[in-house]
Steps between C-alpha positions, in 0.01 A plus 500: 500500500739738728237817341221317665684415809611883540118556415365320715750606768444828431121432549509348841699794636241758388221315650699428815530908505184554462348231735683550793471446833359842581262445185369139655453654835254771370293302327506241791335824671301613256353134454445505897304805450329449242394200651311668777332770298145254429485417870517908622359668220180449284579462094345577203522184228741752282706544832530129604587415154759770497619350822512167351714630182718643717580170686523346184787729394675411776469125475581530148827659622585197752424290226773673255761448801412156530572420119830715481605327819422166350701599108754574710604258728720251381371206638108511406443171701656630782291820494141305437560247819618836714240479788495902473431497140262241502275722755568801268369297206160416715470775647491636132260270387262586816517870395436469173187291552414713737446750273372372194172623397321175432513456839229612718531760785462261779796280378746822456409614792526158713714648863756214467569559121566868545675419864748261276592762218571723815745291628625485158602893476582484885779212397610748262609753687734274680692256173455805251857535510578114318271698242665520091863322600728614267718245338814696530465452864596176571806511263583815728468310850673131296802763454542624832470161619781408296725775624506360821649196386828377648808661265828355530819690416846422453869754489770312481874596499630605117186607401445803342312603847133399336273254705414201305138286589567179626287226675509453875694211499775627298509779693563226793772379311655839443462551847707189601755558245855687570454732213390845680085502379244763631174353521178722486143317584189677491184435676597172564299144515416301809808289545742771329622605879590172619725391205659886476562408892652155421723609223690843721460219824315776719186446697191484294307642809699816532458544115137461523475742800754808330304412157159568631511600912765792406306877551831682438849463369717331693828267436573189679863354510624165602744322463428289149226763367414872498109585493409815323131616514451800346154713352521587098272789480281590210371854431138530440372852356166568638333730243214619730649580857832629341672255782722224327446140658798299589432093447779285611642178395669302755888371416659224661928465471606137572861450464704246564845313417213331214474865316219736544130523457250736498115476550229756424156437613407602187647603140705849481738700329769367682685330219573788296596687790745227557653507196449873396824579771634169387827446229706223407799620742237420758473110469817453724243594764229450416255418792685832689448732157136405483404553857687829449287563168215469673543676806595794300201482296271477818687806619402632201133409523532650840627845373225540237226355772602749670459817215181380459406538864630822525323603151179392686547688835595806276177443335279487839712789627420715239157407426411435857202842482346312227403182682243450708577384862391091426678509173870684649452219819452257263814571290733568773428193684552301152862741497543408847454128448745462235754721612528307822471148319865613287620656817516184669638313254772699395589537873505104513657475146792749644547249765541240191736686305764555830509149532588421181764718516655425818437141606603155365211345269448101375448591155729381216729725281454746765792719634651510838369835661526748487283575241534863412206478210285425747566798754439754259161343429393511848634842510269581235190310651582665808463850304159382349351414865611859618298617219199317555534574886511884342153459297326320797561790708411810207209256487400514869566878481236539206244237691560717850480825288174387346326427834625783658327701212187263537503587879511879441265516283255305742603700761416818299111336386496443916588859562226577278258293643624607884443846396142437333398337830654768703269765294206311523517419817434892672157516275434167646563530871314863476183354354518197745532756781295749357181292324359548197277856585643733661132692582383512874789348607686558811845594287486917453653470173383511130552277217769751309636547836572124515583468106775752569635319815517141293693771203730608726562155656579345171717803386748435779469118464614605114803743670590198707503260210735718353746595731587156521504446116237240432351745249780470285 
């Protein structure tokens, strides 16, 4: 049974290779054309029935789509009552009667019969791509559907610093207990917001707005809570431009006297790099040691970002002659784009980091300040931005160095063409001045008289040219 499935699996992706969009949209065409061939030219019998074996290949082929589309689908009632498929399967019919043989000529060629299998191939060209559906795809799209499912984690104090997967509502009750607990939600449910608000007693509005409304990171502190927003970035190698993109994942810090939680707006690697910088000696503290783990693995995110940026701008530096003008703007102003997007939010995260460090913070298990752990992270993030701030400016160099090269060599194609005009210009004005015969006219001078003036003309034009160097 699984040797049939894989067969048959293995079936439907060959024909959905080999009837492809492209495929379905040329013989769409060719069916259009050949549709209009009896009306413009006159046929032989051999010819039109040629003609009509030809269409009949190509309905044949529709046909074969329409059965493999049908074995495979996995609800066959489903696919019979489709509205679209149930104009495929007349529009099949139509065709095929169409072209019987036992039929006579007036019949096939009846304007609204041939005007309907038209609109047939025409409706192809726009739904061929629901043609041969795999069935792997849907278990693909069911799993990243399920990824995005709310996961609750739970560290508690004594634990051998591993998360554990609770449900929400005993991560509530974790939450309200007085054993020290870090809580870790991602992508959480409608509703999740307002109880995580009820249990730390902050303001559900201000949760919702740094959760969602937040562009950079930033820390609020009051006087029962501390807000931390901050941007978990994600490194995404771009095999064809060469330019890594950077996809963020927004972090929310809520602490309280009622522990700490954190919420992702979607899943990430943030556990282990909680507990990879986390040991048992760390428990004591343990909603301190993890926002410590953390921040020192975003630092450390934010160090290799930043290799791979530089790695890039190397790359366009040094390969910058090979590129064409579109394809070096393009680049650069992807460079550009991210560059700027980590500058400004290490600059903000900097901000972060001296705060933490320095001023008081509603969070429990959390040291008086100072906070010296803290300092020499923002000392490092401060590093990073002075880096970045270094690329984006060797990468405004290259851009200004590349236009200035682009403007000199248009200035040199409008030397040429200055000096082109220049020369033809004398031959010009002398013939307009001149005329076109130079017998029994008033002018006392001959035709090699005049061809050496317009010589000599041009020869000094030439020594002009290049005395000022636009013949180099």
């Amino acid at each position: 049974m699984g040797n049939s499935n894989l067969r048959q699996s293995r079936t439907a992706n060959l024909f959905g290779k080999i009837l492809s969009n492209e495929v379905f949209g040329f013989l769409a065409l060719l069916t259009l054309f050949l549709a209009f061939i009896p009306d413009i030219f006159d046929l032989s019998a051999q010819s039109q029935g040629l003609l009509e074996y030809i269409e009949f290949l190509i309905l044949i082929i529709f046909v074969i789509e329409y059965c493999i589309s049908f074995a495979n689908s996995t609800d066959k009632k489903a696919f019979l009552i489709n509205p679209w498929r149930i104009l495929d399967a007349l529009i099949i019919l139509l065709g095929l009667l169409s072209l019987t043989p036992i039929l006579n000529d007036m019949f096939r060629n009846t304007p609204a019969l041939r005007l309907f299998r038209f609109f047939r191939l025409a409706l192809f060209g726009t739904k061929s791509s629901s043609v041969i559906v795999s069935k792997s795809k849907p278990a693909i799209m069911a799993n990243a559907i399920s990824d995005q499912s709310m996961e609750t984690l739970s560290l508690k104090y004594g634990q051998n610093a591993q998360f554990q997967k609770i449900s929400f509502d005993a991560a509530i009750e974790d939450i309200l207990s007085p054993q020290d607990t870090l809580i870790l939600i991602s992508n959480p449910e409608k509703g999740v917001l307002q109880q995580v608000a009820t249990s730390l007693e902050v303001s559900e509005t201000m949760l919702r707005n740094r959760f969602y409304a937040s562009h950079f990171p930033r820390i609020e502190r009051m006087e029962n809570y501390t807000t931390l927003f901050l941007w978990y970035p994600v490194i995404q190698d771009d095999e064809i431009s060469g330019v890594p993109t950077i996809a963020r994942t927004g972090v929310l810090f809520v602490g309280s006297k009622n522990n700490l939680v954190i919420l992702t707006q979607s899943k990430t690697e943030l556990p282990l790099s909680i507990v990879s910088q986390l040991n048992e000696k760390d428990s004591d503290q343990l909603a301190f040691k993890s926002t410590l783990a953390l921040l020192k693995n975003l630092n450390q995110s934010y160090t290799q970002i930043n290799d791979q940026l530089e790695t890039s701008l190397f790359r366009i530096e040094s390969q910058h002659h090979n590129f064409d003008d579109k394809t070096f703007l393009s680049l650069t102003f992807k460079l550009r784009g991210e560059l700027s997007r980590v500058r400004s939010s290490l600059k903000h995260l900097g901000n972060v980091l001296k705060q933490l460090a320095e001023k008081p913070v509603a969070i429990k298990s959390f040291p008086t300040e100072p906070r010296p752990e803290f300092s020499i992270l923002a000392e490092d993030t401060e590093s990073l931005h002075e880096s970045i701030d270094y690329l984006l400016s060797t990468l405004s160099a290259l851009v200004d160095l590349r236009l200035n090269v682009s403007s000199f060599q248009l200035n040199k194609v409008m030397r040429l063409l200055a000096l082109l005009t220049a020369l033809a210009l004398i031959p010009t004005v002398t013939g307009g001045l001149l005329g076109m015969n130079l017998m029994e006219s008033p002018w006392p001078i001959s035709l090699s008289q005049v061809s050496f003036g317009i010589a000599v003309g041009m020869i000094l034009c030439l020594y002009l040219f290049a005395v000022k160097g636009w013949l180099k």
